[in-house]
C-alpha positions in Angstrom: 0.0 0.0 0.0 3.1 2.1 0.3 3.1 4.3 -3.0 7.6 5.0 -2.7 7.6 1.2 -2.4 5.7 0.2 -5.4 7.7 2.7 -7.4 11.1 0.7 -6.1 12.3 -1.9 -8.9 13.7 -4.4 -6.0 10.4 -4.4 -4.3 8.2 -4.9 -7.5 10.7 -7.5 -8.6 9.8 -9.5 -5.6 6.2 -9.2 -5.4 6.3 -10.2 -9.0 8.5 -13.5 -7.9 5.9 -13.9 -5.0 2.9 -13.7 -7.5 4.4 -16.0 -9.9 5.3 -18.6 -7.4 1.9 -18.4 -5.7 0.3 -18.6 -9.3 2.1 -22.0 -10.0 1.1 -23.6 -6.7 -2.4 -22.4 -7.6 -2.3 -24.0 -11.0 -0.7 -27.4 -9.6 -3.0 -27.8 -7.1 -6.8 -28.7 -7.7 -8.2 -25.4 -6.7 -9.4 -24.6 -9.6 -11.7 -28.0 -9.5 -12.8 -27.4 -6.3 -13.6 -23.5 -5.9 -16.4 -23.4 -8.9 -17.9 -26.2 -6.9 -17.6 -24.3 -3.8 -19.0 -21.4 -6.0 -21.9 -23.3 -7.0 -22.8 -24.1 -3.8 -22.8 -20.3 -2.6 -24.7 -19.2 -5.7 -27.7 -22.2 -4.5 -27.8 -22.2 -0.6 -26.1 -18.9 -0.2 -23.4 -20.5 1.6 -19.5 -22.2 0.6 -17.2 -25.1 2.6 -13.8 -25.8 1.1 -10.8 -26.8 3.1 -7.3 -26.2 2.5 -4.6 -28.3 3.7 -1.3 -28.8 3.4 0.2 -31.9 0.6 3.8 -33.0 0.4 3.2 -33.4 -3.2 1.7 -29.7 -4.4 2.0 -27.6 -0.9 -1.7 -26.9 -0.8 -5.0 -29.4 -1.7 -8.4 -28.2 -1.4 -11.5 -30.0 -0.7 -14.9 -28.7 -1.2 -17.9 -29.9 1.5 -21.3 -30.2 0.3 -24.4 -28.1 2.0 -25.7 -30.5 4.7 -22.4 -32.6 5.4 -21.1 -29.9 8.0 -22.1 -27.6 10.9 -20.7 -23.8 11.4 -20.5 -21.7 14.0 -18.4 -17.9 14.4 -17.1 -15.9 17.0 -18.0 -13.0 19.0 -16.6 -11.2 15.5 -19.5 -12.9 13.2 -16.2 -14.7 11.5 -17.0 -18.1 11.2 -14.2 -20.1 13.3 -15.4 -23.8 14.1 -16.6 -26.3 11.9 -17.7 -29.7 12.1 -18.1 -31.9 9.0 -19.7 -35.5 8.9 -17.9 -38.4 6.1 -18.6 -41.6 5.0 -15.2 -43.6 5.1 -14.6 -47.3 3.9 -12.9 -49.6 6.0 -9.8 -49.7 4.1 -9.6 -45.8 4.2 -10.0 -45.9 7.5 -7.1 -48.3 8.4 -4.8 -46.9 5.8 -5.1 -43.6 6.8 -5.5 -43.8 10.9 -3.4 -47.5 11.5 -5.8 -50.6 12.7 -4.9 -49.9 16.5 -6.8 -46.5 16.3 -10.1 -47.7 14.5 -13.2 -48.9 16.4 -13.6 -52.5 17.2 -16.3 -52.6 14.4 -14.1 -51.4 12.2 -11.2 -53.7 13.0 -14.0 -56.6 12.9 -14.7 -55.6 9.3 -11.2 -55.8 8.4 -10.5 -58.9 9.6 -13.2 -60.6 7.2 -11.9 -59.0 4.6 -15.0 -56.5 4.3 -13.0 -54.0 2.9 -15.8 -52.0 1.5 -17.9 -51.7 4.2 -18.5 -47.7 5.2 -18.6 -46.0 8.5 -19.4 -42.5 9.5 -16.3 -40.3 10.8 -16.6 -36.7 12.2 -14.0 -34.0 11.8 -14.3 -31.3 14.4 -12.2 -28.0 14.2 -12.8 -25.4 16.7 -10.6 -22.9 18.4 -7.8 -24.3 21.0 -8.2 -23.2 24.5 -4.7 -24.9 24.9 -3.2 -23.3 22.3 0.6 -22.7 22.8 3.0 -21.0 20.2 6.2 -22.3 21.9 5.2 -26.2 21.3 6.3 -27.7 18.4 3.3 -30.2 18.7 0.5 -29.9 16.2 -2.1 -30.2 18.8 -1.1 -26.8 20.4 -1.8 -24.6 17.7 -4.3 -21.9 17.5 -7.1 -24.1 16.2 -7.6 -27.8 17.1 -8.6 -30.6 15.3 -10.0 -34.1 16.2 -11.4 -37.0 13.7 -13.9 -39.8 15.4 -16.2 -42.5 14.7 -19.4 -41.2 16.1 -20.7 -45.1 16.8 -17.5 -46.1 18.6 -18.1 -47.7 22.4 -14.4 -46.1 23.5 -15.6 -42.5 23.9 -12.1 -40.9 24.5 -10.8 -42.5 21.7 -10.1 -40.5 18.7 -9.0 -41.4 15.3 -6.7 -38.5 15.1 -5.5 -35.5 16.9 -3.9 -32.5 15.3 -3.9 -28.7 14.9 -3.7 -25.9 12.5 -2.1 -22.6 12.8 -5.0 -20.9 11.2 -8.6 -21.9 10.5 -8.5 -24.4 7.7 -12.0 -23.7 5.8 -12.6 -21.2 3.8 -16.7 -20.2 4.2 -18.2 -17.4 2.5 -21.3 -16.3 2.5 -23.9 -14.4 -0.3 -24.8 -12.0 2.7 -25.6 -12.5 6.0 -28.5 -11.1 8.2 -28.0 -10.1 11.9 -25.6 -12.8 13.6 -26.9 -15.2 11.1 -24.2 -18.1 10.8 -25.6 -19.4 7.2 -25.9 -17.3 4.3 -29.4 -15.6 3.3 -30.8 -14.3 -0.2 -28.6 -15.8 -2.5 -29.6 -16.2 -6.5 -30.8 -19.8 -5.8 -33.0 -19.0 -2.4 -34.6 -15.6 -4.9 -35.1 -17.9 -8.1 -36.3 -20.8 -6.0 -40.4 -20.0 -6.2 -39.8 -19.3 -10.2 -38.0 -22.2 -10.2 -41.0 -24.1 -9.1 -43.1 -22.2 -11.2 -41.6 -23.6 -14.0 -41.2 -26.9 -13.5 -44.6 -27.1 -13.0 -45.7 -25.4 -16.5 -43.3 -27.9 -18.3 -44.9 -30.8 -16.5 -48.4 -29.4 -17.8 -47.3 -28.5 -21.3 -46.0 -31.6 -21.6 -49.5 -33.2 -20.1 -51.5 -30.9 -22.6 -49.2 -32.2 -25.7 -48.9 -35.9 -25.0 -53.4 -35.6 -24.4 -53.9 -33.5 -27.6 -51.5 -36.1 -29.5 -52.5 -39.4 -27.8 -55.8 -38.8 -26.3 -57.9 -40.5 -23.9 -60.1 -43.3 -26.5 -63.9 -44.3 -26.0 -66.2 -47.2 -28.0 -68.8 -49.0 -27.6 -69.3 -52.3 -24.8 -68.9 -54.8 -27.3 -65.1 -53.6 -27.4 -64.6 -54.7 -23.9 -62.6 -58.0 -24.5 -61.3 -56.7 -28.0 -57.5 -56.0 -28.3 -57.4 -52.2 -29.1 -54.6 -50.8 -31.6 -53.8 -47.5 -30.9 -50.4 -47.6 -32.7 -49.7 -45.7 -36.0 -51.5 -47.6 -39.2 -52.7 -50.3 -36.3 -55.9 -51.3 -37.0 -58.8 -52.9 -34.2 -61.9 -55.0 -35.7 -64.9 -55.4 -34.4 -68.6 -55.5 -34.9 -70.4 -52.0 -35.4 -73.4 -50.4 -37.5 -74.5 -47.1 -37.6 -76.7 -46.8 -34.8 -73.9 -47.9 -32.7 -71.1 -45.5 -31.9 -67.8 -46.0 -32.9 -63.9 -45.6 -31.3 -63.4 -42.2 -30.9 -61.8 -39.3 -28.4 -63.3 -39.3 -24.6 -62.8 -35.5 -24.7 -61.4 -33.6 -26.8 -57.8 -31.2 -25.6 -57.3 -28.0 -27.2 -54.1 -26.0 -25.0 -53.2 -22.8 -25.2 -49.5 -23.6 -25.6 -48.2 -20.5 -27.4 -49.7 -18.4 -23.7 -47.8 -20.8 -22.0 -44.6 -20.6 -23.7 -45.1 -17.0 -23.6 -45.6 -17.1 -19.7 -42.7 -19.8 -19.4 -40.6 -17.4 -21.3 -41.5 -14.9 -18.8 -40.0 -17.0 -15.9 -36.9 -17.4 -17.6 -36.4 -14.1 -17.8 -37.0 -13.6 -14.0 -34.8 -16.4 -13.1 -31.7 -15.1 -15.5 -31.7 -11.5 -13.7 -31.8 -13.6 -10.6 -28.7 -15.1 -11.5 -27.1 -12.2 -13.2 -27.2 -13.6 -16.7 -27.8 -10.2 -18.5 -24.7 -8.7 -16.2 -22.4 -11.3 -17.0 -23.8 -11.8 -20.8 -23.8 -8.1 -21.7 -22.3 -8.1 -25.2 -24.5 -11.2 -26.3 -28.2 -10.3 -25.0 -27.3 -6.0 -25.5 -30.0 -5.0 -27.8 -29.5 -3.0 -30.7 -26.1 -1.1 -31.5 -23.2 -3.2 -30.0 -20.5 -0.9 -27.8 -17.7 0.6 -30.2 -15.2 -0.2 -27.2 -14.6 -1.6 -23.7 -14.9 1.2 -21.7 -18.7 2.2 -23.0 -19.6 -1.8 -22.5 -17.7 -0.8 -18.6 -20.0 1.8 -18.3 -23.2 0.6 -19.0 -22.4 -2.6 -17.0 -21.5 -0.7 -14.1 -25.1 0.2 -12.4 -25.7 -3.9 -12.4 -22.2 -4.6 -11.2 -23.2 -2.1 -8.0 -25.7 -4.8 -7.3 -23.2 -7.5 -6.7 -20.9 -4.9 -4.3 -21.9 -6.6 -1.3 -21.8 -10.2 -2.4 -18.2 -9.4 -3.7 -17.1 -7.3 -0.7 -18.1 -11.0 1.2 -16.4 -13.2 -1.5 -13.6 -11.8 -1.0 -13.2 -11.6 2.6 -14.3 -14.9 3.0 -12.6 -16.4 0.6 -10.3 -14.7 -1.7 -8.1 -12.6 1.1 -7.7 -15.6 3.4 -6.6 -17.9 0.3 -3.7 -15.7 -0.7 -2.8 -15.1 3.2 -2.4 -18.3 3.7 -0.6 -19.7 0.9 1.5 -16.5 1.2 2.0 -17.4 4.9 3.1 -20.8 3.6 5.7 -19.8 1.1 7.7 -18.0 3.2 7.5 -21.0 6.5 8.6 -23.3 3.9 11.3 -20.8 2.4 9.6 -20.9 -1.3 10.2 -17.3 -1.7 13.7 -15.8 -2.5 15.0 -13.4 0.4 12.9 -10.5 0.5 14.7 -6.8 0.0 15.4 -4.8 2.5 13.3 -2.1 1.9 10.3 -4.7 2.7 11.6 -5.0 6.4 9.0 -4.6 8.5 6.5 -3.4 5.8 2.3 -4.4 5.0 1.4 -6.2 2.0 -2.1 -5.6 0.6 -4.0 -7.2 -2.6 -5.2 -5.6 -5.0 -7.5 -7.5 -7.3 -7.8 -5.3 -10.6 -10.7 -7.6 -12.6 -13.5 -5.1 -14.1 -15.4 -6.9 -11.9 -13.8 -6.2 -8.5 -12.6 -3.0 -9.1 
């Protein structure tokens, strides 16, 4: 944030190095298969679970949690700090990941028939440590605790694993939240859902309307009761009839208005792509009429719609986008991945800028 500093080639050298290296781990990890998952998730329930730990192989791996496998809870700051996720876990992950002496006797039982298939529910808790203690080398002293069980097993006080973190491993954001609300509220999904239904139900009838108007409901006379009726294209049924007697023909006859319902179903569309910013993100493709003549008039008109998504961004990326780079910055440099920093740095704050058209 320093203006001098950014003007100073040593220090933009390095922060360039930095970027670059933190742009490769990035890439080599799977965080770009897990965060438009998380994504999705926020967009739909308003609310986004992805873990970040630390791999031998490519220094960070990601994991993204599914709404309804994990509980949340936040401090006395309304920053989510605790979190407690629910997996299902075979019996050979189990063993090969926790050792046979730490897994519940049901487990072990299952192993030793050779049901290595068999699942079993394990809990993750991560909360902050009351015993926290900066000058212990141990895992299980650092600032946020973590312990992995089998819910069903008779040894309470046995866990699968003990460890720690030195900063909350899950990134959570939130659409927007409401008053000390823990979950995330009014999202695209939760304001699309009641069109959503709306037009499920219209297909379901359209389709009802077209498959009675095409194949309808037949009628005859008694004497067709143990007659085999054709009803397939060129089939043909025979029976006895005269003209006093009526013949096979339609029970009633359905005539829907299927260009008002398209119209109407059209309509819903509509209302569920401004719900999910379609015409904000789509600009150039749906703009009617003259097309832009350059990127800053197409900035411009965009930029009244973008204001609606200032809140939802200002979230996203304290939620999720400044705690990422923290932490794998705060990784680099424990691990010593970054070259030695200039001295004009000493004792200086970093800040990100993220210069998108969107963010800025």
């Amino acid at each position: 944030p320093d203006p001098d500093l950014m003007d100073n080639a040593a220090v933009k050298l390095w922060l360039y190095k930095a970027e670059t290296i933190m742009r490769a781990i990035f890439n080599a990890s799977n965080l770009y298969n897990m965060a438009p998952q998380m994504i999705g998730e926020l967009l739909l329930f308003a609310t986004g679970c992805m873990s970040h730990v630390d791999d031998f192989q490519d220094v960070a791996r990601f994991y993204t949690h599914t709404v309804g496998s994990y509980l949340l809870a936040q401090n006395d700051r309304l920053v989510v700090d605790t979190m407690a996720r629910r997996v299902m876990r075979t019996v050979s992950q189990l063993v090969g990941e926790f050792g046979l002496k730490n897994v519940s006797q049901s487990v072990r039982t299952a192993y030793d028939n050779g049901n290595y298939d068999l699942w079993f529910p394990m809990v993750q808790f991560i909360e902050p440590n009351p015993d926290a203690n900066p000058n212990s080398p141990l895992s299980r002293h650092m600032s946020w605790r973590s312990v992995k069980y089998e819910p069903g097993n008779a040894d309470k006080d046995q866990f699968l694993k003990q460890s720690g973190f030195p900063v909350f491993p899950a990134y959570c954001p939130r659409w927007e939240t409401t008053d000390g609300d823990i979950y995330g509220t009014d999202c695209p999904g939760m304001t699309a859902l009641g069109d959503i239904h709306g037009l499920q139900i219209e297909e379901r009838r359209k389709a009802q309307a077209i498959d009675k108007m095409v194949s309808p409901v037949m009628k005859g006379p008694a004497s067709l009761k143990n007659v085999p009726f054709n009803n397939l294209p060129g089939g043909m049924t025979i029976y006895d009839s005269d003209a006093t007697r009526e013949g096979i023909s339609p029970a009633y006859t359905v005539n829907p208005q299927i260009q008002e319902l398209r119209l109407d179903m059209k309509a819903i569309e509509d209302r569920l792509d401004a719900a999910f910013y379609v015409d904000m993100f789509l600009a150039i493709s749906n703009m009617d009429g003259i097309q832009p003549k350059n990127q800053l008039e197409l900035t411009q008109r965009n930029q009244e719609r973008l204001l609606q998504l200032g809140p939802a961004l200002e979230q996203f990326h304290g939620e999720f986008l400044n705690p990422l780079i923290d932490r794998t910055f705060t990784d680099c440099v424990r691990h010593g991945l970054f070259p030695p920093a200039p001295p004009e740095l000493q004792w200086s704050h970093l800040k990100v800028n993220y210069i998108s058209t969107l963010a800025m």
